[in-house]
Biopython code that builds the backbone (N, CA, C, O; Angstrom):
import numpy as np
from Bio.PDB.StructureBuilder import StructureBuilder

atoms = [
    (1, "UNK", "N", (-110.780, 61.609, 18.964)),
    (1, "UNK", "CA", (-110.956, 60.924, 17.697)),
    (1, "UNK", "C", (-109.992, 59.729, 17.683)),
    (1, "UNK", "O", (-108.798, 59.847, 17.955)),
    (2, "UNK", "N", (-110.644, 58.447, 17.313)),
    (2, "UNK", "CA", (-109.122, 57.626, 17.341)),
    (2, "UNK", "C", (-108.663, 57.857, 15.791)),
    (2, "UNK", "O", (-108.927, 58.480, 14.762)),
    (3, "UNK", "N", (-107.730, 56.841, 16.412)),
    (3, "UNK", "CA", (-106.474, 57.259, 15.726)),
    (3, "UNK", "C", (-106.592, 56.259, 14.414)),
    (3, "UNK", "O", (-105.985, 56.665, 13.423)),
    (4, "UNK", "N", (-107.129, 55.299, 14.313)),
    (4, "UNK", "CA", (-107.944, 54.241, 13.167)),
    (4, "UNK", "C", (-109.203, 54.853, 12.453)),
    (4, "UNK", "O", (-109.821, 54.126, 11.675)),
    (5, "UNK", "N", (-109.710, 56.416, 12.713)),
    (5, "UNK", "CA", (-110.470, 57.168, 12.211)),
    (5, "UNK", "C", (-110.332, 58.322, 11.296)),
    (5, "UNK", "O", (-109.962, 59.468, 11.551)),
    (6, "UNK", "N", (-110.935, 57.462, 9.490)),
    (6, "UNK", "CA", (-110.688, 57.986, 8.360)),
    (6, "UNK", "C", (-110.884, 59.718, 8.325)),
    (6, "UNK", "O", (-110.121, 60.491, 7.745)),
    (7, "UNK", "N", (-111.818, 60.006, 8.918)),
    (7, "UNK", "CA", (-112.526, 61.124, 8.595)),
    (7, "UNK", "C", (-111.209, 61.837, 9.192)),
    (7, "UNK", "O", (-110.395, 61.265, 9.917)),
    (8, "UNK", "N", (-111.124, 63.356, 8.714)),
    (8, "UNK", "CA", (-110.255, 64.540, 9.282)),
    (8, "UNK", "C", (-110.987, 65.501, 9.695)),
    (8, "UNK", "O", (-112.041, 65.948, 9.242)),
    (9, "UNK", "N", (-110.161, 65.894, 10.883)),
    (9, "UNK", "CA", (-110.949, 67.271, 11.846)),
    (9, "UNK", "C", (-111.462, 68.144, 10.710)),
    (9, "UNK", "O", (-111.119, 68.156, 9.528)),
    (10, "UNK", "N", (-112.356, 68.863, 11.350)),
    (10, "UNK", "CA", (-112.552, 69.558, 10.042)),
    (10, "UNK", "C", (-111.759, 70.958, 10.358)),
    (10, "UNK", "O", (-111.722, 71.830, 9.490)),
    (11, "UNK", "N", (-111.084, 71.156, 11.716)),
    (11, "UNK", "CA", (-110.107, 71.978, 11.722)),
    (11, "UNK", "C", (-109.310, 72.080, 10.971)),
    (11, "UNK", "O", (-109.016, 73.276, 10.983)),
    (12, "UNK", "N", (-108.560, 71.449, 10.083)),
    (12, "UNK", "CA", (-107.686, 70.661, 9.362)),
    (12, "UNK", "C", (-108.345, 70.914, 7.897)),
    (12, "UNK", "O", (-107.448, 70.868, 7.055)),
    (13, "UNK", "N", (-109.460, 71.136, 7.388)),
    (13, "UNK", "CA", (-109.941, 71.200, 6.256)),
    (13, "UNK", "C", (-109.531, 73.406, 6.497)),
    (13, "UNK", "O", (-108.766, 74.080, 5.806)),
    (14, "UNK", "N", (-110.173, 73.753, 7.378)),
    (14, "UNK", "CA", (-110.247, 75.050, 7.589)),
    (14, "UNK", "C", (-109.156, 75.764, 7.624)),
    (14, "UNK", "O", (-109.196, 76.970, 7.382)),
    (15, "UNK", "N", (-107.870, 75.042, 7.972)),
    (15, "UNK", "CA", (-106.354, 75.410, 7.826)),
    (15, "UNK", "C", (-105.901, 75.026, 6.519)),
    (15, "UNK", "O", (-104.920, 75.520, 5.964)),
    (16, "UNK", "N", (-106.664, 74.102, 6.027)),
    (16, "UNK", "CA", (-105.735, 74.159, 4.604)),
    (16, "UNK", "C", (-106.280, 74.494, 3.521)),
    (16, "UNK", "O", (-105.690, 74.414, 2.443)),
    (17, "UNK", "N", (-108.095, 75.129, 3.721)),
    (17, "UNK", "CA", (-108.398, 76.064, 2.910)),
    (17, "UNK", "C", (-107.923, 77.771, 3.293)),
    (17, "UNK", "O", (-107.882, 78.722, 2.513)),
    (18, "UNK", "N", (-107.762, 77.755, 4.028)),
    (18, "UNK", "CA", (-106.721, 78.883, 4.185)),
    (18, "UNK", "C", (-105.164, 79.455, 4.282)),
    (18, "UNK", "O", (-104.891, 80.643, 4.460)),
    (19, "UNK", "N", (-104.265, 78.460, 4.141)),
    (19, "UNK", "CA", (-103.197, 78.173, 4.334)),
    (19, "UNK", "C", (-102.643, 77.395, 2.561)),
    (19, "UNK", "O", (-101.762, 77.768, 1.786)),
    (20, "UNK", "N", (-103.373, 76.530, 2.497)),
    (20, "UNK", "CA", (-102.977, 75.437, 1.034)),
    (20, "UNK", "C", (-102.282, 74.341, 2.630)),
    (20, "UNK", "O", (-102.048, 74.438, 3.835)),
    (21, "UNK", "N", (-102.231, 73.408, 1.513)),
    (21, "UNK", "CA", (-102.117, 72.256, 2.628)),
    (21, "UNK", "C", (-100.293, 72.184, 2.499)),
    (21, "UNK", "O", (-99.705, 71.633, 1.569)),
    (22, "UNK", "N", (-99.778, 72.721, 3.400)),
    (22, "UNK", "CA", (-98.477, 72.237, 4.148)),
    (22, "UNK", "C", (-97.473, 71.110, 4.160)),
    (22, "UNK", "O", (-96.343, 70.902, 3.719)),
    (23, "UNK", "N", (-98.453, 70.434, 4.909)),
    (23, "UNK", "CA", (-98.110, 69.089, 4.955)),
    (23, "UNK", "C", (-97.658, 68.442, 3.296)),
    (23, "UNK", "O", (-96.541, 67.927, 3.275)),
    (24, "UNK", "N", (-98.234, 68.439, 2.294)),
    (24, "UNK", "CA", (-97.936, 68.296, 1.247)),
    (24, "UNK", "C", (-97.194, 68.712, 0.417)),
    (24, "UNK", "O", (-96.560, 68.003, -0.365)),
    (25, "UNK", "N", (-97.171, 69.853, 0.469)),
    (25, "UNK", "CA", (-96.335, 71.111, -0.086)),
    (25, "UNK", "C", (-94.420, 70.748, 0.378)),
    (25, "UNK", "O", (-93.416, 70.766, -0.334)),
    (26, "UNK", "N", (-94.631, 70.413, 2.041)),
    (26, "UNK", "CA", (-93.232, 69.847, 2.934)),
    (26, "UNK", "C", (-93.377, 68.469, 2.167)),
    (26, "UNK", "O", (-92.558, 68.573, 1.254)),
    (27, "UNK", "N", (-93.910, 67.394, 2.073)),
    (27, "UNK", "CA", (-93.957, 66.650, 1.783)),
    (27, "UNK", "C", (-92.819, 66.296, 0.125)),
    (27, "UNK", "O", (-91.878, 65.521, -0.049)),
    (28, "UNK", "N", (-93.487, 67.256, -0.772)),
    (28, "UNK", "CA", (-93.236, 67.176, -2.553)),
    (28, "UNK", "C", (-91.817, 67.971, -2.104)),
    (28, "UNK", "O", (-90.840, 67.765, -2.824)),
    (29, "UNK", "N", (-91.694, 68.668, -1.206)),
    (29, "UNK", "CA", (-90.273, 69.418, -1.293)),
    (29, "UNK", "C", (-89.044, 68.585, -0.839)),
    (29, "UNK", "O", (-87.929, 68.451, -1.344)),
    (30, "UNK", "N", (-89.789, 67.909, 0.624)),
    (30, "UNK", "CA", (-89.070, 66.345, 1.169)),
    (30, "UNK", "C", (-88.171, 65.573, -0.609)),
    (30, "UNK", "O", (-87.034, 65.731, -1.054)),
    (31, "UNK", "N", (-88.884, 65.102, -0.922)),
    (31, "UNK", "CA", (-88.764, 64.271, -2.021)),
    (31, "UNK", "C", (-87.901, 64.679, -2.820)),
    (31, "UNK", "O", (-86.852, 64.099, -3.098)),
    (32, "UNK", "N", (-88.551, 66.414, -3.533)),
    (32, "UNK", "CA", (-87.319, 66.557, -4.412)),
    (32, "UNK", "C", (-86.111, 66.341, -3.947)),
    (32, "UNK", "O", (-85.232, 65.713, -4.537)),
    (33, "UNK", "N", (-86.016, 66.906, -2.760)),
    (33, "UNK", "CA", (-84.385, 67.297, -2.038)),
    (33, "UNK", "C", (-83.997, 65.731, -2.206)),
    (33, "UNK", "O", (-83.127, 65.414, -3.017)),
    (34, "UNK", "N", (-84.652, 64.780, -1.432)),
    (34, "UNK", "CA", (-84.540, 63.422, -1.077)),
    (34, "UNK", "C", (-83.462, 62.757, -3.231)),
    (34, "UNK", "O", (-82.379, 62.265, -3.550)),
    (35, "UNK", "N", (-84.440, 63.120, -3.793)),
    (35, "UNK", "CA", (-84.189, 62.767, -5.552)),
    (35, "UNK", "C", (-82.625, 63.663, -6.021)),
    (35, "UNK", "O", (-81.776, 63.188, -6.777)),
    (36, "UNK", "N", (-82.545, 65.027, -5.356)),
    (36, "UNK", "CA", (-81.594, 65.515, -5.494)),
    (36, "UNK", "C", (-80.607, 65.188, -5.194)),
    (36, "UNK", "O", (-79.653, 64.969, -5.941)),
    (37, "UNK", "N", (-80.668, 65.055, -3.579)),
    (37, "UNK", "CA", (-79.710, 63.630, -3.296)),
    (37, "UNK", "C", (-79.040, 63.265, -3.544)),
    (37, "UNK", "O", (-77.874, 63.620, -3.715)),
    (38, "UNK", "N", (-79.817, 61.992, -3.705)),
    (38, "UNK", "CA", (-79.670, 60.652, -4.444)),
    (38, "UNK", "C", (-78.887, 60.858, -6.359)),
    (38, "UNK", "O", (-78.321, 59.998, -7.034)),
    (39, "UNK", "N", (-79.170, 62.234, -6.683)),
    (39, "UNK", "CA", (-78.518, 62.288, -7.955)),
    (39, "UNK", "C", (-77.219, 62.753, -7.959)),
    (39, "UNK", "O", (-76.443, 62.333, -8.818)),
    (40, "UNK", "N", (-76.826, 63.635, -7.050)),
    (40, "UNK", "CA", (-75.312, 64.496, -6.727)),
    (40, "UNK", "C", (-74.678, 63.174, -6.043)),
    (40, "UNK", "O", (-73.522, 63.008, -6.433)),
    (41, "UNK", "N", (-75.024, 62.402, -5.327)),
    (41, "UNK", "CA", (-74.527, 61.100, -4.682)),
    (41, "UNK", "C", (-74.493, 59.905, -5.425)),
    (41, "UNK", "O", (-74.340, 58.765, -4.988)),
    (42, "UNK", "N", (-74.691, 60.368, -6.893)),
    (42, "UNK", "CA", (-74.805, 58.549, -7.499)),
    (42, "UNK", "C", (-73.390, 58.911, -7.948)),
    (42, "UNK", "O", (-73.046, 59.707, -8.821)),
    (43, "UNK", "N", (-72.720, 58.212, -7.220)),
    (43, "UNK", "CA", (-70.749, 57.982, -7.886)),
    (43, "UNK", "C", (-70.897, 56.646, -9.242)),
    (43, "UNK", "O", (-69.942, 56.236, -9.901)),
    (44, "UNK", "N", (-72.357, 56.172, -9.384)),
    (44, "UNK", "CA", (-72.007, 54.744, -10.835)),
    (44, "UNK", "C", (-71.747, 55.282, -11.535)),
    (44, "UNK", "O", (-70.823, 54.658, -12.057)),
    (45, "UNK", "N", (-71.896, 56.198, -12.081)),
    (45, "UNK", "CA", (-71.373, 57.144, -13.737)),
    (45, "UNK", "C", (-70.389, 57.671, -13.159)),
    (45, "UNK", "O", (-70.295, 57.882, -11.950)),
    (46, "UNK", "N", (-69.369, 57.985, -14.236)),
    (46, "UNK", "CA", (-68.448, 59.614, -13.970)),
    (46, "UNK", "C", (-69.207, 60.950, -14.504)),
    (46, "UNK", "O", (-70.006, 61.028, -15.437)),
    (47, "UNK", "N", (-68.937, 61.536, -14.017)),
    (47, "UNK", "CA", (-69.489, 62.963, -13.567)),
    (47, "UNK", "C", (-68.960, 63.084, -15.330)),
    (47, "UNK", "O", (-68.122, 62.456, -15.977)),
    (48, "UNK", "N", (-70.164, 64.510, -15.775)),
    (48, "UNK", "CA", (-69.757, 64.977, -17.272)),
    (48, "UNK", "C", (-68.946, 66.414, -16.546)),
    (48, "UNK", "O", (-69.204, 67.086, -15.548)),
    (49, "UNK", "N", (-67.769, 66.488, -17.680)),
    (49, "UNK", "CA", (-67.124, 67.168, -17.067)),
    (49, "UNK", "C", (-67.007, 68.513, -17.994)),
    (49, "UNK", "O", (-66.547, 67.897, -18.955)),
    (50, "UNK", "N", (-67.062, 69.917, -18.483)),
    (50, "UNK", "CA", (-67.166, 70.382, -19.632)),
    (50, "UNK", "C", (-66.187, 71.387, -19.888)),
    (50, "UNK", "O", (-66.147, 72.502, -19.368)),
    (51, "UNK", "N", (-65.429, 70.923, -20.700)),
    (51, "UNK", "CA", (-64.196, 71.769, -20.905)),
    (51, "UNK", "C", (-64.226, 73.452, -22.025)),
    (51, "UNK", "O", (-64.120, 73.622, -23.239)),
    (52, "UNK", "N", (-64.383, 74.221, -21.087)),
    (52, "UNK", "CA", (-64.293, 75.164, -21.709)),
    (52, "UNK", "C", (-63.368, 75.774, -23.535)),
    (52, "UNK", "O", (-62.179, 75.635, -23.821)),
    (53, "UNK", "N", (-64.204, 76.252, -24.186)),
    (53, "UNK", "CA", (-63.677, 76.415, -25.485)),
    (53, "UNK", "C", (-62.608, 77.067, -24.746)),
    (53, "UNK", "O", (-62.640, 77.287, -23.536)),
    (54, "UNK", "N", (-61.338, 77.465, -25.806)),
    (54, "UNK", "CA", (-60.161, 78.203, -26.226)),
    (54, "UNK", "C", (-60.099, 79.223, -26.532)),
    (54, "UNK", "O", (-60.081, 79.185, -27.762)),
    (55, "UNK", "N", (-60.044, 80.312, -26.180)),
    (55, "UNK", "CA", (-60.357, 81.841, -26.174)),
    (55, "UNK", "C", (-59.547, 82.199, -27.739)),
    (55, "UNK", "O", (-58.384, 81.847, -27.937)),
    (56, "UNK", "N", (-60.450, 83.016, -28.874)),
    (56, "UNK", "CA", (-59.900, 83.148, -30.102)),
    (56, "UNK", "C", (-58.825, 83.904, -29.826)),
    (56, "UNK", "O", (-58.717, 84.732, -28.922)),
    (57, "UNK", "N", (-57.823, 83.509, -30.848)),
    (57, "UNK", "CA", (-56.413, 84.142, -30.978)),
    (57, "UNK", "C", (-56.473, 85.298, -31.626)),
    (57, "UNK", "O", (-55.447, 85.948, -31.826)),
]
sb = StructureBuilder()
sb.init_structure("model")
sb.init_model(0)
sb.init_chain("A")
sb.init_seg("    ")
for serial, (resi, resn, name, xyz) in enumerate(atoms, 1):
    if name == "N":
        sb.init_residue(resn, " ", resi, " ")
    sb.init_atom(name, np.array(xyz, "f"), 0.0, 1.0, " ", f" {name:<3s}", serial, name[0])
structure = sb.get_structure()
């Protein structure tokens, strides 16, 4: 099959009606992690920091 050819094996249809499609699934998980990241690593803000109440007397 080249490789400039839209159509998909239909092996590939038969694995991911049996499976759920993978590739996608790795894909959306790629990303979050990728977004997670990118949010524990953004040093532009200061971090909220939360100071525990004062235990009643």
């Amino acid at each position: 099959m080249p490789a400039n050819d839209t159509a998909q094996a239909p092996i590939y249809e038969t694995l991911v009606q049996e499976h759920g499609d993978v590739l996608a699934t790795a894909r959306k998980a790629a990303e979050e992690t990728q977004q997670t990241a990118q949010d524990v690593l953004d040093f532009s803000t200061p971090p909220r920091v939360s100071v525990p109440a004062e235990p009643a007397s």
